[in-house]
C-alpha positions as CSV (number, residue, x, y, z in Angstrom):
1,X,-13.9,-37.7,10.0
2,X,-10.1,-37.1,11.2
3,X,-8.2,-35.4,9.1
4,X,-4.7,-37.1,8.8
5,X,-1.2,-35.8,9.0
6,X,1.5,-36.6,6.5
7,X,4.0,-38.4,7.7
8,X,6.7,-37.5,5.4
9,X,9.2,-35.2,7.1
10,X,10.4,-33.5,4.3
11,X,6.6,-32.9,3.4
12,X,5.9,-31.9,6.8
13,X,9.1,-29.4,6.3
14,X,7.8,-27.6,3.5
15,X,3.8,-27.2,4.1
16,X,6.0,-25.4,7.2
17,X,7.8,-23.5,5.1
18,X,5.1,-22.5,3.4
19,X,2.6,-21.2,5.4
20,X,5.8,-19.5,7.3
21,X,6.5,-17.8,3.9
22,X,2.7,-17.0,3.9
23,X,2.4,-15.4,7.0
24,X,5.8,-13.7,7.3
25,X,5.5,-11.7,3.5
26,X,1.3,-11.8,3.9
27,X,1.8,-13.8,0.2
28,X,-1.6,-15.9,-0.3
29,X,-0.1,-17.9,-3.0
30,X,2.4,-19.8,-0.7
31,X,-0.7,-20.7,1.6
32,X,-2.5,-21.6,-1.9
33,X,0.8,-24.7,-2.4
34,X,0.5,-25.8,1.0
35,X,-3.0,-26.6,0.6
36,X,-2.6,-28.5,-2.8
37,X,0.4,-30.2,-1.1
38,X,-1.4,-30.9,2.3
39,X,-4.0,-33.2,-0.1
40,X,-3.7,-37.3,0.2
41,X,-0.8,-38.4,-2.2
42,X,-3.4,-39.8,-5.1
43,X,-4.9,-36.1,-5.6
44,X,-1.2,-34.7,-5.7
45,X,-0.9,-33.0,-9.0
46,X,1.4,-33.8,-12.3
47,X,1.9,-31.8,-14.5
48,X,3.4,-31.9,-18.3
49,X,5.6,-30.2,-20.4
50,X,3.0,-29.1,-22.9
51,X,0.7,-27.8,-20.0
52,X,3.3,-25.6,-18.8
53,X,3.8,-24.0,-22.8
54,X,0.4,-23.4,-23.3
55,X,-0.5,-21.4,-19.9
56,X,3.2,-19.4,-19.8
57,X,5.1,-17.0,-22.0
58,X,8.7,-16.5,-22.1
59,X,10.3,-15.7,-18.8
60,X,7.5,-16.4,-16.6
61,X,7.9,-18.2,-13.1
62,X,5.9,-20.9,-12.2
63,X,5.1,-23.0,-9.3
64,X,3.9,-27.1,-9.4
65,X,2.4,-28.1,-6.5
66,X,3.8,-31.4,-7.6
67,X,5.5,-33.0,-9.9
68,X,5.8,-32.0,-13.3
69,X,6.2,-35.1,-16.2
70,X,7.8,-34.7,-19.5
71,X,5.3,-35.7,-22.2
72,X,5.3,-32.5,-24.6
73,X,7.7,-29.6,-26.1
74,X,8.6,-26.6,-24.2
75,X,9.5,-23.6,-27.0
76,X,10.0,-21.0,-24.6
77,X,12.6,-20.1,-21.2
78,X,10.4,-20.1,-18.2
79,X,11.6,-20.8,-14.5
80,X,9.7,-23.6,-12.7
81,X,9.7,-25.4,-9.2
82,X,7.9,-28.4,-7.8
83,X,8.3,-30.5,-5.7
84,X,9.6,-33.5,-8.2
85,X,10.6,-33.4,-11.9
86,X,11.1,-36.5,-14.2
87,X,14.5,-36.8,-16.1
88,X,13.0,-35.9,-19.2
89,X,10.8,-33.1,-17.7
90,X,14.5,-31.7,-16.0
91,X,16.0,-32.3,-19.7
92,X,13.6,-30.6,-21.4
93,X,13.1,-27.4,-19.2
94,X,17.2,-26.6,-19.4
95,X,16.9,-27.3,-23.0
96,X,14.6,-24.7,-23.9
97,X,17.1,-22.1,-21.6
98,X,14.9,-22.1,-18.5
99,X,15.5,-23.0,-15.0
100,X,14.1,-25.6,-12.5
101,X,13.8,-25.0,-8.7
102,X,12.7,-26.5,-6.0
103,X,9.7,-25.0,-4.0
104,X,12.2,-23.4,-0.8
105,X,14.6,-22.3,-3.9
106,X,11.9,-20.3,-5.3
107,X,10.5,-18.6,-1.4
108,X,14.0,-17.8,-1.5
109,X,14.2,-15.7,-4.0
110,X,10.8,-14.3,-4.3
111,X,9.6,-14.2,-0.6
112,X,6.7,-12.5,-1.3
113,X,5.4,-14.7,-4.7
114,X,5.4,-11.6,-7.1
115,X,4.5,-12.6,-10.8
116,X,4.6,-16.9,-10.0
117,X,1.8,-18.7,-11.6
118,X,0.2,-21.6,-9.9
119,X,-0.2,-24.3,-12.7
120,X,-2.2,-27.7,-11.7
């Protein structure tokens, strides 16, 4: 069976990105995203609120490899990119004094993916 490509540029863009990131900084967990991004679009992952406060602590940094939902309460500052947030998700990440990113945002500043957690 072929294996198909995805057809959305800024997809395309950033499994480039990634496996750039990978191969540049040797960092396994940016080849680790592009392969849970590289999936078909109904195994993409989503993720909620409550998910991410029961597998981090305060200050963490943690990476979606797709789109995190806001159905739960986040009691804790934690840094998080993905690919796509809801509103409420967004909302309720600033609200608890943490930060949200997008996935190039995050290679940015941590090239070589020191301390991120991959939650999915």
């Amino acid at each position: 069976m072929r294996r198909k490509k995805a057809i959305n540029p800024n997809l395309s863009a950033l499994l480039r990105l990634l496996k750039k990131a990978s191969n540049e900084h040797k960092a396994r967990i940016w080849r680790a995203v592009a392969e849970y991004l590289s999936g078909t679009r109904s195994r993409r992952i989503a993720v909620n609120i409550s998910r991410i406060n029961r597998f981090t602590r305060e200050g963490d940094v943690v990476v979606v490899p797709g789109k995190v939902l806001g159905a739960g309460m986040l009691d804790h500052p934690v840094t998080v990119a993905a690919s796509a947030f809801s509103k409420q998700a967004r909302e309720k990440i600033l609200m608890a004094g943490g930060k949200c990113l997008s996935i190039p945002e995050l290679i940015e500043l941590n090239p070589e993916g020191s301390n991120v957690k991959i939650i999915g």
